[in-house]
LUMLUM-606772 format. One line per field, with one value per atom (N, C-alpha, C): residue number from 1; y, z, x; atom name. Coordinates in steps of 0.02 Angstrom, whole numbers, plus 50000, padded with zeros to 5 digits. Each point is the difference from the previous one (the first is absolute). Layout:
N
seq NUM;...
v Y;...
w Z;...
u X;...
atom CA;...
END
This chain:
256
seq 1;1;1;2;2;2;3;3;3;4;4;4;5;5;5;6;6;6;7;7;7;8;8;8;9;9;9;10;10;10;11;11;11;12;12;12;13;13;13;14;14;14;15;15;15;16;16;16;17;17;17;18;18;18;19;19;19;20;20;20;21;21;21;22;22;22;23;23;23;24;24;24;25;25;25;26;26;26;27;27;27;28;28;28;29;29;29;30;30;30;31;31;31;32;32;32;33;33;33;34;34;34;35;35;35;36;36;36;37;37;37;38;38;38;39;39;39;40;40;40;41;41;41;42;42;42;43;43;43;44;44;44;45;45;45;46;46;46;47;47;47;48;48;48;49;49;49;50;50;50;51;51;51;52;52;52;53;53;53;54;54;54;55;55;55;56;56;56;57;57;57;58;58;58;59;59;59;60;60;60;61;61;61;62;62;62;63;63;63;64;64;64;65;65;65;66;66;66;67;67;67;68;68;68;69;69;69;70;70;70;71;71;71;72;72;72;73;73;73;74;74;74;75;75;75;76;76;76;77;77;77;78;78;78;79;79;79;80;80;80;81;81;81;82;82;82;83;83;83;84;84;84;85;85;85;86;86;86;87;87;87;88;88;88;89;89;89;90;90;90;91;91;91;92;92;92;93;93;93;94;94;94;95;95;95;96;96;96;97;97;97;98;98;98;99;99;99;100;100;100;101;101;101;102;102;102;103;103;103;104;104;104;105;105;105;106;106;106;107;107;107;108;108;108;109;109;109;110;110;110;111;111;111;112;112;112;113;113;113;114;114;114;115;115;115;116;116;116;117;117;117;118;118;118;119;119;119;120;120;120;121;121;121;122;122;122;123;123;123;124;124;124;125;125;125;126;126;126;127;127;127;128;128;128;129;129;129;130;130;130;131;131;131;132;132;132;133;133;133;134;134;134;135;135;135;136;136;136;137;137;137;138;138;138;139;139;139;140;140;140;141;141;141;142;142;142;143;143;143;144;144;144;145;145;145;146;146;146;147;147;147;148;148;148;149;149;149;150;150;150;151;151;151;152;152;152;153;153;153;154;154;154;155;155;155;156;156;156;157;157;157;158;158;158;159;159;159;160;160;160;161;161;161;162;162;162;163;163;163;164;164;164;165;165;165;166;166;166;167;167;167;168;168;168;169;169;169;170;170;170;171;171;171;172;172;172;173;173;173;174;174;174;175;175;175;176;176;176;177;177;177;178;178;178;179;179;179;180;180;180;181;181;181;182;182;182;183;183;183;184;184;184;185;185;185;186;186;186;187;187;187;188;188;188;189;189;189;190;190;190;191;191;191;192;192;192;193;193;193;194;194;194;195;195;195;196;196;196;197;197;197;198;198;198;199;199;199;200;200;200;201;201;201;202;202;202;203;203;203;204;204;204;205;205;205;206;206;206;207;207;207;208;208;208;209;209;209;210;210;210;211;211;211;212;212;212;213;213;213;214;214;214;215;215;215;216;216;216;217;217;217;218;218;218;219;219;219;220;220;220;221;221;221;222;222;222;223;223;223;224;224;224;225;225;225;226;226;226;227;227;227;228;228;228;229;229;229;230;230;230;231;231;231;232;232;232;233;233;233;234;234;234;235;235;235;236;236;236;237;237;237;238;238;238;239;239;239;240;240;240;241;241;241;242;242;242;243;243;243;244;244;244;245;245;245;246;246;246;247;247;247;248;248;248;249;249;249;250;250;250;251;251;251;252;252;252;253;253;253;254;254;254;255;255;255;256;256;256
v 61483;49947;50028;49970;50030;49962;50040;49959;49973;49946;49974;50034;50044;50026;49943;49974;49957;49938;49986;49939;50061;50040;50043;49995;50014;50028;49922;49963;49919;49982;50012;49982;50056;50053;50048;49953;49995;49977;49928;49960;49942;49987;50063;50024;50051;50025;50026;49939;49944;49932;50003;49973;49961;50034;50062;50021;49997;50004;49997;49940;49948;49944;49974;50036;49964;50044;50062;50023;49985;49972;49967;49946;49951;49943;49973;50049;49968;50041;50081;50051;50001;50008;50014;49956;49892;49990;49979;50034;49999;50068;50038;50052;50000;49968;49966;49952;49959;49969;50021;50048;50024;50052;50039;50016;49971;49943;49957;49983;49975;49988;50033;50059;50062;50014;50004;50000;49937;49938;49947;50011;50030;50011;50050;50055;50047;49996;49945;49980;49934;49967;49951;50057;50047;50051;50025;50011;50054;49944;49931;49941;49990;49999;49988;50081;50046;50049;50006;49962;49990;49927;49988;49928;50020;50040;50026;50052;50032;50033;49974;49950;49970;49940;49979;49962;50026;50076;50079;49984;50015;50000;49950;49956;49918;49998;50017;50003;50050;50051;50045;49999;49953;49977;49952;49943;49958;50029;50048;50027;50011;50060;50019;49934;49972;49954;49957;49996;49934;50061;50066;50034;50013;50013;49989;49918;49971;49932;49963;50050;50005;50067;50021;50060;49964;49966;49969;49950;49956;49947;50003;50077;50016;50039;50024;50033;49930;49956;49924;49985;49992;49976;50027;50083;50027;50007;49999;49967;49946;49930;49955;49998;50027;50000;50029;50078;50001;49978;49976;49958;49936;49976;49939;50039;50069;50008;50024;50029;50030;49922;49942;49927;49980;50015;49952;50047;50079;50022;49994;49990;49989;49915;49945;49951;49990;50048;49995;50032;50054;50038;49957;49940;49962;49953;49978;49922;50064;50042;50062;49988;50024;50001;49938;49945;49926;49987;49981;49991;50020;50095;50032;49967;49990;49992;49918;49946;49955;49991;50057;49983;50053;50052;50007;49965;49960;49923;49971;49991;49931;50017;50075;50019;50010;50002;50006;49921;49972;49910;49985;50018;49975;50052;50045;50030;49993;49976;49961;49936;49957;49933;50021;50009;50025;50021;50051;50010;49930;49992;49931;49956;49987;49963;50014;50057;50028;49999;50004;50011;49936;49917;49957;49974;50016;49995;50034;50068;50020;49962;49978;49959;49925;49983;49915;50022;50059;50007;50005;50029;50045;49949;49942;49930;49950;50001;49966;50031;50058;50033;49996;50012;49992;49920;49944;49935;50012;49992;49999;50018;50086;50015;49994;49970;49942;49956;49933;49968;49990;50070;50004;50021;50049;50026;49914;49965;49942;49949;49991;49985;50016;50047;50057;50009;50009;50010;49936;50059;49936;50051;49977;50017;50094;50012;50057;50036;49978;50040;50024;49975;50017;50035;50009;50027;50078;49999;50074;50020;49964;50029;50015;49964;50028;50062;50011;50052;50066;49998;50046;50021;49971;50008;50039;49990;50041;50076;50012;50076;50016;49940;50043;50017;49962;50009;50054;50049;50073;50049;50003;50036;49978;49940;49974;49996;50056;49997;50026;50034;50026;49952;49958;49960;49932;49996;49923;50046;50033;50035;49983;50041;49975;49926;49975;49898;49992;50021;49982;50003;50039;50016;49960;49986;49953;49913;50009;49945;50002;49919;49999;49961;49973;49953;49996;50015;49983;49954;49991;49909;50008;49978;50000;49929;50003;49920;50019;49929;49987;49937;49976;49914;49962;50040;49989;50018;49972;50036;50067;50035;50046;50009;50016;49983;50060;49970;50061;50081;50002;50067;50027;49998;49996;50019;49951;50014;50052;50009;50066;50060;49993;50083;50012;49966;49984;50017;49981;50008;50065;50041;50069;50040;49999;50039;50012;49951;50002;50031;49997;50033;50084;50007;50089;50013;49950;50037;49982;49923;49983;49973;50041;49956;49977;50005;49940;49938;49992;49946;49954;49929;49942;49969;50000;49964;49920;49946;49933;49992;49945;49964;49933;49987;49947;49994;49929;49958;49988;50006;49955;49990;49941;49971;50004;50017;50000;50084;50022;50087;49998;50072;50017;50033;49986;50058;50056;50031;50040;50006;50065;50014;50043;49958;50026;50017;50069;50043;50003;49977;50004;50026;50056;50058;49985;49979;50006;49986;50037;49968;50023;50065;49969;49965;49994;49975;50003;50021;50013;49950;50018;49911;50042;49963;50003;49939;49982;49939;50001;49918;50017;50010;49972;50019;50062;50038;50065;50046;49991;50031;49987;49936;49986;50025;49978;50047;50081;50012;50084;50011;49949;50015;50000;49957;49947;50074;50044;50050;50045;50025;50037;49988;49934;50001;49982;49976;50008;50086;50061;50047;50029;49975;50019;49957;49967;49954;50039;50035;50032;50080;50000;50086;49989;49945;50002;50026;49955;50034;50080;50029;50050;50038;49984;50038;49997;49952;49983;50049;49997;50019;50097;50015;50062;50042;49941;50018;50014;49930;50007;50066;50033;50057;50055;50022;50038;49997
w 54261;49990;49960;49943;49959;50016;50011;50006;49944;49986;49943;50012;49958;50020;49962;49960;49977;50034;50037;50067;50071;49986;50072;49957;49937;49977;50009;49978;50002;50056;50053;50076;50012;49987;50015;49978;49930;49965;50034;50017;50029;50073;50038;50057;49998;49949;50012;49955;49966;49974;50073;50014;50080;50034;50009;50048;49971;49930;49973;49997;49998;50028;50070;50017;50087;50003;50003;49994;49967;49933;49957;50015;50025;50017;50089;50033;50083;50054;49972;50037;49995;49952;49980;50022;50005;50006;50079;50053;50061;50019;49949;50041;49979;49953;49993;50062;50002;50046;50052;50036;50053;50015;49925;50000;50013;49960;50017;50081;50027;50060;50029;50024;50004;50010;49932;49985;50056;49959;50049;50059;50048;50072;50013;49965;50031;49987;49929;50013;50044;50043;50036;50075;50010;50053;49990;49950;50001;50019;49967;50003;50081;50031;50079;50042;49989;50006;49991;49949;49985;50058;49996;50048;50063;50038;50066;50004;49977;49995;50002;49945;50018;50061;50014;50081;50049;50007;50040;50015;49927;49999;50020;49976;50040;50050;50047;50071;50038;49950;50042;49999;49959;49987;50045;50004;50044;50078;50020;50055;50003;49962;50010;49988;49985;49992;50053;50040;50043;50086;49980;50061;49999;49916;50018;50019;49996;50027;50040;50056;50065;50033;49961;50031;49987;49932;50007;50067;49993;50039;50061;50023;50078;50021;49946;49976;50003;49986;49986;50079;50015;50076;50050;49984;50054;50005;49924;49984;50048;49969;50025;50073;50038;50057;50040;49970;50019;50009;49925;50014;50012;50024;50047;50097;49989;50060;50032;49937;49996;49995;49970;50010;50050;50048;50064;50033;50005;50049;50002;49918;49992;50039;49977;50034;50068;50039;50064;50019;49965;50030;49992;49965;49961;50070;50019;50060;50054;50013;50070;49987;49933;50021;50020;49942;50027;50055;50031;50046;50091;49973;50043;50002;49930;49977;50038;49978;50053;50055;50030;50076;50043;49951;50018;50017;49950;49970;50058;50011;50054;50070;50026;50054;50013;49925;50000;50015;49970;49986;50098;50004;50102;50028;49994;50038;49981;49938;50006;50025;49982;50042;50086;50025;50063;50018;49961;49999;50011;49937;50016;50032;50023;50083;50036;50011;50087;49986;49950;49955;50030;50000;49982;50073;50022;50092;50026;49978;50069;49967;49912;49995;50038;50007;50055;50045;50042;50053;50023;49958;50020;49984;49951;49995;50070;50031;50027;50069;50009;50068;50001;49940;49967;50016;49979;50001;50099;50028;50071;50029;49990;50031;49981;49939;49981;50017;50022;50035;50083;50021;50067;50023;49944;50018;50004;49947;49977;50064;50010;50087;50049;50008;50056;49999;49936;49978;50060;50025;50015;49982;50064;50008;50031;50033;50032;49970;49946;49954;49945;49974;49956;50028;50072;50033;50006;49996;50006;49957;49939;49937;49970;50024;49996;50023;50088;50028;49959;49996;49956;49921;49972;49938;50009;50057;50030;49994;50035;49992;49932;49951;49924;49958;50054;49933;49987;50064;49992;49935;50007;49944;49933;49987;49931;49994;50039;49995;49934;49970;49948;49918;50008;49952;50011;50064;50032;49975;50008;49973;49924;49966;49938;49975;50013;49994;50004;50055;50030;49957;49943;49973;49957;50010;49991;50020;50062;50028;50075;49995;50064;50048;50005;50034;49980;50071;50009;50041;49968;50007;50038;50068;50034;49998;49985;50000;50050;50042;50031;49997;50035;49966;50065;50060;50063;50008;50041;50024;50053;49991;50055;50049;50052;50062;49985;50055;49982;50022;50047;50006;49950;49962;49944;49951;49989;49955;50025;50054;50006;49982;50014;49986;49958;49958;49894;50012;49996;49996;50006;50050;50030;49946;49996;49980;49938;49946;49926;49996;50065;49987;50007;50036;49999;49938;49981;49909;49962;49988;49961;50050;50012;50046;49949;49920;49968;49980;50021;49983;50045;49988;50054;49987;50041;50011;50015;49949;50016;49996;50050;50011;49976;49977;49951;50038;49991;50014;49947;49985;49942;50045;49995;50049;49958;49920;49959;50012;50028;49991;50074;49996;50019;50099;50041;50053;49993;50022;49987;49975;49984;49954;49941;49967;49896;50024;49970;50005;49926;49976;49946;49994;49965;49976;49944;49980;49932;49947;49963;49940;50050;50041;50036;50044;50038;50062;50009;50068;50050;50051;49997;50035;50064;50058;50029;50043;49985;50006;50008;50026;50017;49935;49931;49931;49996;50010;49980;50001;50102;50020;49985;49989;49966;49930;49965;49955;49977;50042;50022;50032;50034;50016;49940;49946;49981;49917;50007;49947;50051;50050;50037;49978;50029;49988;49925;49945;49948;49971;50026;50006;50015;50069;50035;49953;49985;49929;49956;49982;49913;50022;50046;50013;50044;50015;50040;49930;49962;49945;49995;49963;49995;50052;50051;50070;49978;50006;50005;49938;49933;49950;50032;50032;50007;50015;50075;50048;49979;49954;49949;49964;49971;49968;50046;50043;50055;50027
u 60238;49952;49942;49979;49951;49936;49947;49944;49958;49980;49929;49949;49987;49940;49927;50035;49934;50005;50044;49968;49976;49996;49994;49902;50004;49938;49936;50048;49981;49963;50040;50007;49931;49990;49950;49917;50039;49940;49967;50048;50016;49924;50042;49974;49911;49998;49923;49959;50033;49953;49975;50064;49980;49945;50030;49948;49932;49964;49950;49965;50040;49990;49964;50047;49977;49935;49989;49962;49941;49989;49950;49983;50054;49983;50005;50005;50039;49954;50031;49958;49921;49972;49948;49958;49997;49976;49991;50058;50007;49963;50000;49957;49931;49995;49905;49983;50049;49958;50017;50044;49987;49932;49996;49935;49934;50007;49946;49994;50069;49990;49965;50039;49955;49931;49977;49934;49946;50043;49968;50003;50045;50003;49943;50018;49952;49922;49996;49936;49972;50039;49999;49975;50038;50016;49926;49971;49929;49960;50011;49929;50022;50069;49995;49965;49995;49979;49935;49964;49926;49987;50047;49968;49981;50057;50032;49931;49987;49930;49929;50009;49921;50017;50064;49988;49984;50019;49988;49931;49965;49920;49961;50019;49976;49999;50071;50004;49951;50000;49966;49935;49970;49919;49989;50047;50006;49981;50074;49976;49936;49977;49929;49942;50001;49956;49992;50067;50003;49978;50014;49974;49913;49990;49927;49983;50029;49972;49988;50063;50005;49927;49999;49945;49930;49979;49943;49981;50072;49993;49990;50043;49970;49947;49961;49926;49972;50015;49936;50019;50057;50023;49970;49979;49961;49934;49962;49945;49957;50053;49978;50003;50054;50014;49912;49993;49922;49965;49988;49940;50005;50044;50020;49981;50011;49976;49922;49978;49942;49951;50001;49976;50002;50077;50002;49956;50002;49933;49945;49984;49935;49985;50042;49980;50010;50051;49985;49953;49956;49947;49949;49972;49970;49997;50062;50022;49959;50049;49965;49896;49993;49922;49972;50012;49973;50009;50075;50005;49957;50008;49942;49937;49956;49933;50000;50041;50005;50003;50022;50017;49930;49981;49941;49949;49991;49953;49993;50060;50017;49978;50022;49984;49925;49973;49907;49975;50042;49984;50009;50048;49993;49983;49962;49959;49905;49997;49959;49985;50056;50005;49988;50046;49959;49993;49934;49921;49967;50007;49949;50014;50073;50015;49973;50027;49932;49944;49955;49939;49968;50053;49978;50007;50051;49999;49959;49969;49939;49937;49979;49965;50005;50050;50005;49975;50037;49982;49919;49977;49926;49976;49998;49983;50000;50055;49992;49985;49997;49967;49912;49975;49936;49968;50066;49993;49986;50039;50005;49958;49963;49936;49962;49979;49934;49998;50050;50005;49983;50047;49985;49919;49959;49954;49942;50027;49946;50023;50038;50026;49956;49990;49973;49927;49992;49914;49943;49972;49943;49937;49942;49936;50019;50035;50019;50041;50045;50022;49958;49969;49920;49954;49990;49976;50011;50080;50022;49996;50013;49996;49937;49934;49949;49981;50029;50005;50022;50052;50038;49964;49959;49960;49938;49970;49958;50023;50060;50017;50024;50021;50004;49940;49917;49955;50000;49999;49973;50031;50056;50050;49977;49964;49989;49907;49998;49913;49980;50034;49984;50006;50054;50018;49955;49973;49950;49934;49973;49927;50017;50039;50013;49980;50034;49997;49945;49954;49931;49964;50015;49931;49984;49921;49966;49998;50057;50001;49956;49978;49980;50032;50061;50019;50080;50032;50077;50015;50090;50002;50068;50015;50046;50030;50056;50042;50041;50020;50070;50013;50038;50053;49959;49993;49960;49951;49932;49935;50016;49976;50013;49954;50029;49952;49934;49948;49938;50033;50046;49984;50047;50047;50026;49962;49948;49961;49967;49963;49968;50032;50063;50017;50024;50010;50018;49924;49949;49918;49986;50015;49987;50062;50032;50041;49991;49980;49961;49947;49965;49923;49997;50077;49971;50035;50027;50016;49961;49969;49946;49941;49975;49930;49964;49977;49964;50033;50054;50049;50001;49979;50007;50071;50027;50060;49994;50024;49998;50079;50025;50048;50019;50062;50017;50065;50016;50074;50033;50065;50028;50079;50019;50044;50082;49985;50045;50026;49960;50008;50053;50044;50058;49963;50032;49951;49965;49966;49984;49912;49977;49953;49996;49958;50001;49915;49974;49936;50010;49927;49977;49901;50026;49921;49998;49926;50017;50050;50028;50055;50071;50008;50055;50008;50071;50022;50053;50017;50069;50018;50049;50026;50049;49997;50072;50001;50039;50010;50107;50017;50087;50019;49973;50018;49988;49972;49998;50057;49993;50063;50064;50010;50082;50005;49954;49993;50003;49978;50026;50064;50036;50048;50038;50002;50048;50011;49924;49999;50055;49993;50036;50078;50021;50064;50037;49940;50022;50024;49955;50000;50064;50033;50059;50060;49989;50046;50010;49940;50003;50032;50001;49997;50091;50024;50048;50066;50019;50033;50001;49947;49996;50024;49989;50030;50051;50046;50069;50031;49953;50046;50003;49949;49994;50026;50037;50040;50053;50019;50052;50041;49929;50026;49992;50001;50022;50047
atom N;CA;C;N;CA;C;N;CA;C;N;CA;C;N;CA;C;N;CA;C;N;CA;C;N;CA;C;N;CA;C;N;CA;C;N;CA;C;N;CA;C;N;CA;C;N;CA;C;N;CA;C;N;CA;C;N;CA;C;N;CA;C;N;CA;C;N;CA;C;N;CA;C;N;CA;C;N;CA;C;N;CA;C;N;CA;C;N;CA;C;N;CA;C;N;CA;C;N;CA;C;N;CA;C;N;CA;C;N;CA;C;N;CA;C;N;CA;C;N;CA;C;N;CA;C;N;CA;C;N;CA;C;N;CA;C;N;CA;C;N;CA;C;N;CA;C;N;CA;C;N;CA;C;N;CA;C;N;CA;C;N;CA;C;N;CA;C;N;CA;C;N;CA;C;N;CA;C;N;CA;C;N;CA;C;N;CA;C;N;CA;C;N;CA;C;N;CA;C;N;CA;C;N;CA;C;N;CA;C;N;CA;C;N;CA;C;N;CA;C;N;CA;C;N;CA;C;N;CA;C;N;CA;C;N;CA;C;N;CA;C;N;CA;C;N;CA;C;N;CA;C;N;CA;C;N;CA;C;N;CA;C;N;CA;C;N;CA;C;N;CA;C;N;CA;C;N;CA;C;N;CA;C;N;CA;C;N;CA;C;N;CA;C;N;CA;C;N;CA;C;N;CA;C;N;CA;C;N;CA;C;N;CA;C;N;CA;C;N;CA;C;N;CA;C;N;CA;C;N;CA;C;N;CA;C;N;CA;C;N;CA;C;N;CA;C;N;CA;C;N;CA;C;N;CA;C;N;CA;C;N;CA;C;N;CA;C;N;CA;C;N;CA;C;N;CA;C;N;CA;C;N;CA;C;N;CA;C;N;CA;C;N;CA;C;N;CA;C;N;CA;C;N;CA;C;N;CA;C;N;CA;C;N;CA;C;N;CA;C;N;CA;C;N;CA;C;N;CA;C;N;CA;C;N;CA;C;N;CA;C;N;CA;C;N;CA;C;N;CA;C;N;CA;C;N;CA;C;N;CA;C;N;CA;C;N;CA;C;N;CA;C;N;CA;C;N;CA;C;N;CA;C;N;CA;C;N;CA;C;N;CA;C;N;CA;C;N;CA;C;N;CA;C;N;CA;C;N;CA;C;N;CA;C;N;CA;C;N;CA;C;N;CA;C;N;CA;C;N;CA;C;N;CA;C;N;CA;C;N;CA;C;N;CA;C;N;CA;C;N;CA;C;N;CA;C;N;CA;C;N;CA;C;N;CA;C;N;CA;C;N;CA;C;N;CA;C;N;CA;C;N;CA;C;N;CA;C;N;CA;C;N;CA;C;N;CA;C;N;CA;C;N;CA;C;N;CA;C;N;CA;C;N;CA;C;N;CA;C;N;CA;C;N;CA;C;N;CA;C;N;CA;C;N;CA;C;N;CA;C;N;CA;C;N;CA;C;N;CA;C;N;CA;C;N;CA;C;N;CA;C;N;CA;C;N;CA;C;N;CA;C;N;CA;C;N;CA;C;N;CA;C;N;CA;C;N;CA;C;N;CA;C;N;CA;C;N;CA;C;N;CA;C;N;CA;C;N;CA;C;N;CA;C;N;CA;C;N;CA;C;N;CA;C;N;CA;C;N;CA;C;N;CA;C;N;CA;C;N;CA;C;N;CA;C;N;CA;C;N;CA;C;N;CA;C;N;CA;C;N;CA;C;N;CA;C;N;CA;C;N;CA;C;N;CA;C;N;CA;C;N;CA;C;N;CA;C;N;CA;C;N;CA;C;N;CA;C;N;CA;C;N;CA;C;N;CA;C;N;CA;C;N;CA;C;N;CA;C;N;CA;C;N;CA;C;N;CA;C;N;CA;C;N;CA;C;N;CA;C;N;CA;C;N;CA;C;N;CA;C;N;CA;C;N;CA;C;N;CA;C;N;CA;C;N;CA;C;N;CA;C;N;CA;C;N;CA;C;N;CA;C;N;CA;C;N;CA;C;N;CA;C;N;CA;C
END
């Protein structure tokens, strides 16, 4: 069997067209664009790699941002919490003082009140005990009660000899009142009893029926009275006395 070598050469020639072919036209532009692919992938791969990175960073700013936000917020939370507490003490120390300063007040306010209750009850009272034994005495009063009370004036001239010389001077004539005449021997010893203090002094006697029991001695520019006005009167200073001074006791006692 003889072979063709010029269809063997044909067939060669035939066969590297082809292959130059596919190659120029098949290969080449499957391996461009696999290149390209390629290319495009791995630059798709770097921009997801640039993404995947700055989401990293985002997140991780995020985190940090949202923990400082949590740290301010519980810095303001404990803040305010303070001075939400440091206000309520101050205003309960504020209610504590008023409250005190009021109830101080108040305990001053009724312990003055009665003060001046009892103040105003031993004033009734001494009023109307005052009322009663002026009454009873103007009841009682006669010729023999003026009598005693004349009696009894006799033994105060002496003690006031010094303040009756005084008066005297340059008088000649003292003036004895009572509401009644008094009997002569009455008068005598009102008479005697003036003279060993003033022996230049005449003693004249006067009535006035408006005047209280008793006798009013008048020297000169003064005169002393005792009379039932006097003495209630002296009482009535007495127990105003025991009125004004009774408090004070009480508060005294108090503070002991």
């Amino acid at each position: 069997m003889s072979v063709d070598w010029i269809t063997v050469l044909a067939q060669i020639v035939n066969f590297l067209v082809l292959i130059w072919l596919l190659k120029r036209y098949l290969y080449r532009p499957i391996l461009n664009g696999i290149d390209a692919r390629e290319a495009e992938i791995a630059e798709r791969m770097f921009a997801a790699t640039r993404a995947e990175e700055k989401a990293q960073a985002t997140e991780t700013e995020y985190i940090e941002q949202l923990a400082t936000l949590r740290a301010n917020e519980m810095a303001m939370t404990d803040s305010a919490r303070q001075k939400a507490e440091a206000a309520r003490d101050v205003l309960l120390a504020d209610a504590q003082e008023l409250f005190e300063k009021e109830r101080a007040d108040w305990k001053k306010h009724l312990e003055l009140e009665g003060h001046k209750y009892i103040d105003d009850l031993h004033k009734s009272g001494t009023n109307a005990l005052l009322s009663l034994t002026r009454k009873a005495l103007d009841d009682l009063a006669d010729e023999t009660l003026e009598e005693r009370i004349v009696a009894h004036v006799a033994t105060r001239l002496v003690p006031m000899s010094d303040e009756l010389l005084k008066a005297a001077s340059g008088a000649t004539e003292a003036i004895a009142t009572t509401r009644d005449p008094l009997p002569d021997a009455a008068r005598e010893c009102l008479i005697a009893d003036l003279q060993n203090i003033l022996p230049d002094i005449a003693l004249r006697f006067e009535t006035d029926t408006t005047q209280s029991p008793g006798l009013v001695l008048r020297i000169g520019g003064a005169q002393v009275a005792w009379t039932i006005d006097t003495y209630i009167d002296g009482l009535a200073a007495i127990l105003d006395d025991h009125v004004a001074i009774g408090p004070h006791m009480e508060e005294q006692s108090d503070g002991y």
